[in-house]
Every structure is written in structure tokens, then in C-alpha cells.
N, C-alpha and C positions, 0 to 999 in steps of 0.2 A: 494420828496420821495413818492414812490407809495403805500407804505406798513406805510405811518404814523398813521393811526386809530388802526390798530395792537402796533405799537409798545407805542402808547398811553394809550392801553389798558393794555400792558404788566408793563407799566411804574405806572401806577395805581393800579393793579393789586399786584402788589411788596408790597405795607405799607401793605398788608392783608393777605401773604405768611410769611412763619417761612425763620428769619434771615437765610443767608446760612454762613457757616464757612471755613476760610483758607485752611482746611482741609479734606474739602468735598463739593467743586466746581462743584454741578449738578443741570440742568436743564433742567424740564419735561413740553413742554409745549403739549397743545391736540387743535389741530385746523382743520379747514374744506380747502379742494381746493374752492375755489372761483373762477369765474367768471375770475379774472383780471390775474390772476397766473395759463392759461391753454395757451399754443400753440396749433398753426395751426392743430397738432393731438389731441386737448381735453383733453390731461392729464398736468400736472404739468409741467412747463418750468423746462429746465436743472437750468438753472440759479437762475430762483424762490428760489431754495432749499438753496444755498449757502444765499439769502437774508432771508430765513427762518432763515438759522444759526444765522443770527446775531442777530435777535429777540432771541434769545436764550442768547447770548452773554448780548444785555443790559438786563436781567433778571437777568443773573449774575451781572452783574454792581450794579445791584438798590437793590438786596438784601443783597448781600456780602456791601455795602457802598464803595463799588469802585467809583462807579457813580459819589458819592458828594466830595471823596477826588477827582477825576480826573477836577468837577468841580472849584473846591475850588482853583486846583494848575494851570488851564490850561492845563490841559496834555488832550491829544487825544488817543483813542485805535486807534490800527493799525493794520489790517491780514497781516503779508507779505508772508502766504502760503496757500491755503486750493484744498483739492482734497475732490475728490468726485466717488463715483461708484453708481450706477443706476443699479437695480438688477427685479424689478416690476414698471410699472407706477401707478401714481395717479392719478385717474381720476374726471374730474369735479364732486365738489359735496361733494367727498368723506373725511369720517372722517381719519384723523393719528394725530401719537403723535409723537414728537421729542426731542430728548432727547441731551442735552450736558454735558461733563464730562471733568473737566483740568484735566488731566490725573498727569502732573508734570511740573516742569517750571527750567529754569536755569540761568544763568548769564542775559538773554536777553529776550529770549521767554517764553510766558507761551502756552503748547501744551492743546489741544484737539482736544474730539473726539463724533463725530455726529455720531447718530443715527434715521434716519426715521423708522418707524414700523407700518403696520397695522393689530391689532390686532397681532398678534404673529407673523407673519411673517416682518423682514427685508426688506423694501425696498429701503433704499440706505444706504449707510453709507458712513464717512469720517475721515479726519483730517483735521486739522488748526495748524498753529501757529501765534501768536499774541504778539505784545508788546503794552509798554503803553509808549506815548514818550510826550518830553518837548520841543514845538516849542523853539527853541533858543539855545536848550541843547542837545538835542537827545533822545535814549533810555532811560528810568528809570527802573533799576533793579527790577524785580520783586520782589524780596526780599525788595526793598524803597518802591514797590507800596504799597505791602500789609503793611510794619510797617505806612505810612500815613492813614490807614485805621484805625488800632490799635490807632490812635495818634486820628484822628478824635471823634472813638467811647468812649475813656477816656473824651473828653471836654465836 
């Protein structure tokens, strides 16, 4: 993985961030275009961004305690959708913040939604959907993931 120092940091970063709660699934991180994360045209890869999301994603993990219940059970996150639009580029160097929101989740999915921004303006936006599944089992109802969470944090 090309973006492990990041998510290393992100993962560290989380014991020093306020728990996030069931009920309000958001995350704001603030980072630099780098060096490794520009195309041939010098701003930000299409692709880069969707790998940004996820650093988004395990923030939610580590601080909501998803992380360690998904740990604990074997289960994997999984995208099975995300779009993206591209509205301004990023260009080497430059600072942005991105932002992710579960917006709501249901039998299977839990949805969000991306936001890149600099400084006030919008530069991309998206969605996702995601599950959290059980090699041997399948999907795990979002509604079991989070009550594992609740069962973890009681112990």
C-alpha cells in the first residue's frame, strides 16, 4: 500500500481524537497533495482521491471501535460502490481537507458521502456504499456491526 504512512498516522492519530458515535459518523481529515499522489498533469490522480476516502473510512473505524470489533471477529470492510465527480484540480503541494459522512445504512449497506474542499470551495465530491462482511458468512447487518461495537465497549 502506497498511502501506509498516512493511514499509520491516521491510525495513531485516532487514541487522541474524541470517540465518534453511531449517530454521528463523520470524518474531517486536512492533508497536503504530495509528491506520490500527482499525475502526468501535476495535480491529484482521479484515483488518488477514492484512496484518500478510505483513509477517511479507517478513521471511522478506529474511532467509532469498529476497527477492533472487525478485528476481534475477522470481518473485512468492503466498497461495493463509490462515485466520484471532479469539479477543480489539486495541485502538487496543495493543502485540502476531506471530509466523510454515513449519511444512513440499511439491511446491508452503510452509505456515504465525500467531500474534498479547499478552503471554501468544493473540489470533488462523492458517494460510497460499504458493507462489513464475514469471510465464510457474508454480509454482517450493519445493525450486528454496530451492536458488536456496543458489546465490545461494555467489556
Amino acid at each position: 500500500m502506497n498511502l501506509i504512512f498516512r493511514m499509520l498516522y491516521i491510525i495513531i492519530r485516532s487514541f487522541f481524537c474524541e470517540r465518534i458515535e453511531a449517530d454521528n459518523f463523520i470524518s474531517e481529515l486536512s492533508l497536503r497533495v504530495l509528491p506520490n499522489d500527482i499525475d502526468i498533469n501535476l495535480h491529484m490522480n482521479n484515483g488518488r482521491y477514492l484512496t484518500i476516502c478510505d483513509l477517511n473510512r479507517v478513521d471511522v473505524f478506529a474511532r467509532s471501535g469498529l476497527l477492533k470489533a472487525m478485528f476481534k471477529r475477522n470481518w473485512i470492510p468492503v466498497i461495493a460502490e463509490h462515485t466520484m465527480n471532479y469539479k477543480k484540480p489539486l495541485n502538487i503541494f496543495e493543502r485540502y481537507e476531506v471530509k466523510l459522512q454515513v449519511t444512513h445504512w440499511d439491511e446491508k449497506y452503510f452509505y456515504m458521502k465525500h467531500t474534498f474542499h479547499k478552503g471554501e470551495r468544493i473540489v470533488a465530491e462523492g458517494t460510497s456504499k460499504g458493507c462489513v462482511y464475514a469471510r465464510g458468512v457474508g454480509v454482517v447487518k450493519p445493525v450486528d456491526a454496530l451492536a458488536a461495537v456496543e458489546q465490545d465497549r461494555t467489556k
